[in-house]
Structure formats: structure tokens, C-alpha cells
ROTILUM-577530 format. One record per residue (C-alpha): z, y, x; chain. Coordinates in nm, 2 decimals, always signed. Layout:
<sites>
<site><zz>Z</zz><yy>Y</yy><xx>X</xx><chain>A</chain></site>
...
</sites>
This chain:
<sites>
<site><zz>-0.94</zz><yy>-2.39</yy><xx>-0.66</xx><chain>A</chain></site>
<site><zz>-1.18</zz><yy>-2.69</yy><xx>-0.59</xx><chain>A</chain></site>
<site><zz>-1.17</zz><yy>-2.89</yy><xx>-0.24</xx><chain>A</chain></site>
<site><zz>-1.45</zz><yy>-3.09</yy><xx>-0.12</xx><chain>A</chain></site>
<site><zz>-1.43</zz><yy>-3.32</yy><xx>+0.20</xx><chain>A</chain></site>
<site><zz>-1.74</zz><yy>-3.43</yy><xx>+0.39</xx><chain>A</chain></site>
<site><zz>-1.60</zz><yy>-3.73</yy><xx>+0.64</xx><chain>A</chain></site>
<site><zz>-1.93</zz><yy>-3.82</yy><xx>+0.80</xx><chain>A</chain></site>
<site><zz>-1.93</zz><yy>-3.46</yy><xx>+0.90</xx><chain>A</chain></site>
<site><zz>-1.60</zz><yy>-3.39</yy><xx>+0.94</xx><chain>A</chain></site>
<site><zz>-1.61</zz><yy>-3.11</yy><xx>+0.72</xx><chain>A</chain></site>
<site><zz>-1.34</zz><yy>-2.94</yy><xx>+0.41</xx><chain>A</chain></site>
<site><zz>-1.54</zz><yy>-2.67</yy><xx>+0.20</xx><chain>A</chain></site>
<site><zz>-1.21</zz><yy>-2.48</yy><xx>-0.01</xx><chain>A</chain></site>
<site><zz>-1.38</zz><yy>-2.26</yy><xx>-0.32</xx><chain>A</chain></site>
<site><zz>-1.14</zz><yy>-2.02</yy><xx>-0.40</xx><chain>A</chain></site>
<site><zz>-1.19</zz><yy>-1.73</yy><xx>-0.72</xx><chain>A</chain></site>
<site><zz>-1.02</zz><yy>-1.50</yy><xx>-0.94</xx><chain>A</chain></site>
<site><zz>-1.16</zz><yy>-1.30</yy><xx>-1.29</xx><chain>A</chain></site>
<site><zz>-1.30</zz><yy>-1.05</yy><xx>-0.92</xx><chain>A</chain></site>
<site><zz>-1.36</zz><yy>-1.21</yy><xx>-0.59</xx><chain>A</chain></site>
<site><zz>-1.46</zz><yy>-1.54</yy><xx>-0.47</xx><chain>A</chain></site>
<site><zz>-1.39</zz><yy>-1.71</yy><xx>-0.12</xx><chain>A</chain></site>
<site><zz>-1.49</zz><yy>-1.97</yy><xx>+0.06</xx><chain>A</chain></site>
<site><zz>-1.33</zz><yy>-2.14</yy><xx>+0.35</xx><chain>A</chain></site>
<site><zz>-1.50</zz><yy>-2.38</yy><xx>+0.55</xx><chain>A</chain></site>
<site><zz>-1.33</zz><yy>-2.63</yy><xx>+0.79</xx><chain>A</chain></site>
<site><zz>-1.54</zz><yy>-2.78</yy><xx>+1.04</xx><chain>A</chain></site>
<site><zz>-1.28</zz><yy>-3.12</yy><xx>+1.24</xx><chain>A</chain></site>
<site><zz>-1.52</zz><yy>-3.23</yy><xx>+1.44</xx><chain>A</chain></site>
<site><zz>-1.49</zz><yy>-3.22</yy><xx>+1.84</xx><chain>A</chain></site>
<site><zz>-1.92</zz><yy>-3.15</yy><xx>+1.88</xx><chain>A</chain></site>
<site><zz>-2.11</zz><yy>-2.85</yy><xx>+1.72</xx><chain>A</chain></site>
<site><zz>-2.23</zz><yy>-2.93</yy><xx>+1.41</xx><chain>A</chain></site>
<site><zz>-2.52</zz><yy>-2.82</yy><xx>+1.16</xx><chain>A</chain></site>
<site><zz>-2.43</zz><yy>-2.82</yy><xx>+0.81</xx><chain>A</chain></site>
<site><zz>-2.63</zz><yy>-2.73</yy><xx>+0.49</xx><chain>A</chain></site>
<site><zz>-2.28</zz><yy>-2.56</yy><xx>+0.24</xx><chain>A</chain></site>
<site><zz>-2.33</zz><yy>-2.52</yy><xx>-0.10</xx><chain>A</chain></site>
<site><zz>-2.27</zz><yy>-2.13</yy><xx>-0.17</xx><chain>A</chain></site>
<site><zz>-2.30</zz><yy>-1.94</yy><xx>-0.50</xx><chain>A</chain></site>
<site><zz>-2.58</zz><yy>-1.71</yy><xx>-0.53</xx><chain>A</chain></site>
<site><zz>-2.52</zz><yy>-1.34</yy><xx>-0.40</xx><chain>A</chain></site>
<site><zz>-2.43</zz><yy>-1.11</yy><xx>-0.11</xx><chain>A</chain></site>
<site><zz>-2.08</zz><yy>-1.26</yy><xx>+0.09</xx><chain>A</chain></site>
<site><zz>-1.93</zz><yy>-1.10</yy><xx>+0.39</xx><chain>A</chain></site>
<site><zz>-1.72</zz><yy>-1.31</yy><xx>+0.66</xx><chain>A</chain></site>
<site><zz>-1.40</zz><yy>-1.22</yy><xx>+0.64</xx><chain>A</chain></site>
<site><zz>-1.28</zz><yy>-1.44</yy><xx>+0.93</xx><chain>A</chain></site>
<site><zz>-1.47</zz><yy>-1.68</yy><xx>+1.21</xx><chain>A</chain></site>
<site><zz>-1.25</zz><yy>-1.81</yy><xx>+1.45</xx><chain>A</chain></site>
<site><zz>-1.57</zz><yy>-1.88</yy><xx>+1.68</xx><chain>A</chain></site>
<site><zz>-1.54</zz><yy>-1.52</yy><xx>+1.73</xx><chain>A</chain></site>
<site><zz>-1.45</zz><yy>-1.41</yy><xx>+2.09</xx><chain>A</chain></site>
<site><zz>-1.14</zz><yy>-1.24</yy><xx>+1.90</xx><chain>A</chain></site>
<site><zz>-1.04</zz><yy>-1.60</yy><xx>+1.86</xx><chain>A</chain></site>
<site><zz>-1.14</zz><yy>-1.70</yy><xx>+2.21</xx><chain>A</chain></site>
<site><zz>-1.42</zz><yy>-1.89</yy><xx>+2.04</xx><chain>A</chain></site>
<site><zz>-1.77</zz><yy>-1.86</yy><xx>+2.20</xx><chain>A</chain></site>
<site><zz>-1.92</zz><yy>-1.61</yy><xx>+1.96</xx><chain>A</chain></site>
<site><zz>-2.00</zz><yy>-1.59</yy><xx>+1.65</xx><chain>A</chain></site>
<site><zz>-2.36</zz><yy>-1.72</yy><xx>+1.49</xx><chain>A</chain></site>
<site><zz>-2.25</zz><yy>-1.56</yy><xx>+1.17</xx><chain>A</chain></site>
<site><zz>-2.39</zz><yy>-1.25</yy><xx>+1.01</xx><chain>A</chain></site>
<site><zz>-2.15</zz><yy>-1.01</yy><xx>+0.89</xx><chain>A</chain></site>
<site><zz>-2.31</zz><yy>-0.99</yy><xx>+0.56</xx><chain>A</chain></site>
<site><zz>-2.49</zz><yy>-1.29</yy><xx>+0.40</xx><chain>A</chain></site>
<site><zz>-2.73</zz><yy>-1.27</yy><xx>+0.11</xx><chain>A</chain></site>
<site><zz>-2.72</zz><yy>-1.67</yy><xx>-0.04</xx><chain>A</chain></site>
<site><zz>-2.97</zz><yy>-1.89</yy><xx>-0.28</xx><chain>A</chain></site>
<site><zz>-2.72</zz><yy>-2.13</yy><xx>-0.37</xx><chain>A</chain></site>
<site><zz>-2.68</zz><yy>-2.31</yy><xx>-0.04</xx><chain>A</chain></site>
<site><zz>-2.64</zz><yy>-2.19</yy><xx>+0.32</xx><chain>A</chain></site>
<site><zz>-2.69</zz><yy>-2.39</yy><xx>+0.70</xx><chain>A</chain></site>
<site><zz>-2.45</zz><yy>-2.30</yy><xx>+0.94</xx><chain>A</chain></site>
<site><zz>-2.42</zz><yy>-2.45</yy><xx>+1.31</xx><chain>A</chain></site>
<site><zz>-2.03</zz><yy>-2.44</yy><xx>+1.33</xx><chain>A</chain></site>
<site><zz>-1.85</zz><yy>-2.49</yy><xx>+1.69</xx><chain>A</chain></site>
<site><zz>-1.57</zz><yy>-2.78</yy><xx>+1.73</xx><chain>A</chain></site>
<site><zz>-1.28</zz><yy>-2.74</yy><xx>+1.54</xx><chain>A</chain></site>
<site><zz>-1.38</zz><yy>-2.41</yy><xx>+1.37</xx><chain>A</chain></site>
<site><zz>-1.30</zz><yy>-2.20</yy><xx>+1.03</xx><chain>A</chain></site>
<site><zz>-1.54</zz><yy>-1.98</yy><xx>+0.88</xx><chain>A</chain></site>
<site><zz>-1.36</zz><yy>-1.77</yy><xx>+0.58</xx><chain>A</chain></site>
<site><zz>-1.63</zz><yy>-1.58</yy><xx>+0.35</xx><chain>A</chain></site>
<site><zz>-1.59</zz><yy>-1.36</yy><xx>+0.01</xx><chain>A</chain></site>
<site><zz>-1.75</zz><yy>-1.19</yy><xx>-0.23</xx><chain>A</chain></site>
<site><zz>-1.70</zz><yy>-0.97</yy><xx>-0.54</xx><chain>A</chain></site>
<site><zz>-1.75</zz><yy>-1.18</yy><xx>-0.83</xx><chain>A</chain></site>
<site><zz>-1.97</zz><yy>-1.00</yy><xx>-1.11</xx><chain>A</chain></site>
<site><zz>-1.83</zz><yy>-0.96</yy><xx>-1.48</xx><chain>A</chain></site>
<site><zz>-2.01</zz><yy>-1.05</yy><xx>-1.74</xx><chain>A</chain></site>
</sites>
């Protein structure tokens, strides 16, 4: 597990694996909307959780379901949000 923290943008990225799934978990602390470029390994990830979601009583989700990344990813996170993501992790 690796944790990186981002003050000026109030921001925790959690990178999470095993030998067949990745996960990534991004934190967002501040109290304004914020756009933020995330580093994300290359390949198809699906949200797993978004608690901007209306489920959540967020104010909807600006997250596709299923994201195909090139190593990094922008994403205009609410106040005080979580954003979860995984993936299957190719074997070599």
C-alpha cells in the first residue's frame, strides 16, 4: 500500500494491490469543489464507490462507471468527497 498527501489541495490518493486487483481511493478534505490531475495506472477501472453519488446524498456523480486511463486522470471532486476505483490487475 503507498499513501500520498497533496496539502495545497487537500487531497490523500491510497494505492492499494494484490498479485489480482488494484484500487485506488481518493480523498478529497477540502470544503470547495476541486479539479485535480491523479496519477492512475494505465488500463480500464470501474468506480466501485463515489460518495458524490445521490445514494450518498451527494450531488451526483461526474464519474463514469467505467474509466479507460493513460497514466493520469482529472477529476472535479465535490467538498469532502471519496472516490474508490479498481481494476483487475494483468499477470504477466
Amino acid at each position: 500500500m503507498d499513501v500520498v498527501d497533496d496539502e495545497k489541495k487537500m487531497l490523500v490518493l491510497v494505492k492499494r494491490w494484490s498479485d489480482t486487483t488494484e484500487a485506488r481511493i481518493i480523498f478529497h478534505f477540502s470544503s470547495e469543489q476541486g479539479s485535480m490531475p491523479v496519477p492512475i495506472s494505465e488500463g480500464r477501472w470501474l468506480k466501485a464507490m463515489d460518495s458524490a453519488e445521490k445514494q450518498w446524498q451527494g450531488p451526483g456523480s461526474r464519474v463514469a462507471a467505467e474509466i479507460e486511463s493513460q497514466g493520469e486522470l482529472t477529476f472535479i471532486r465535490p467538498p469532502y468527497s471519496v472516490l474508490v476505483l479498481t481494476r483487475e490487475r494483468s499477470i504477466l
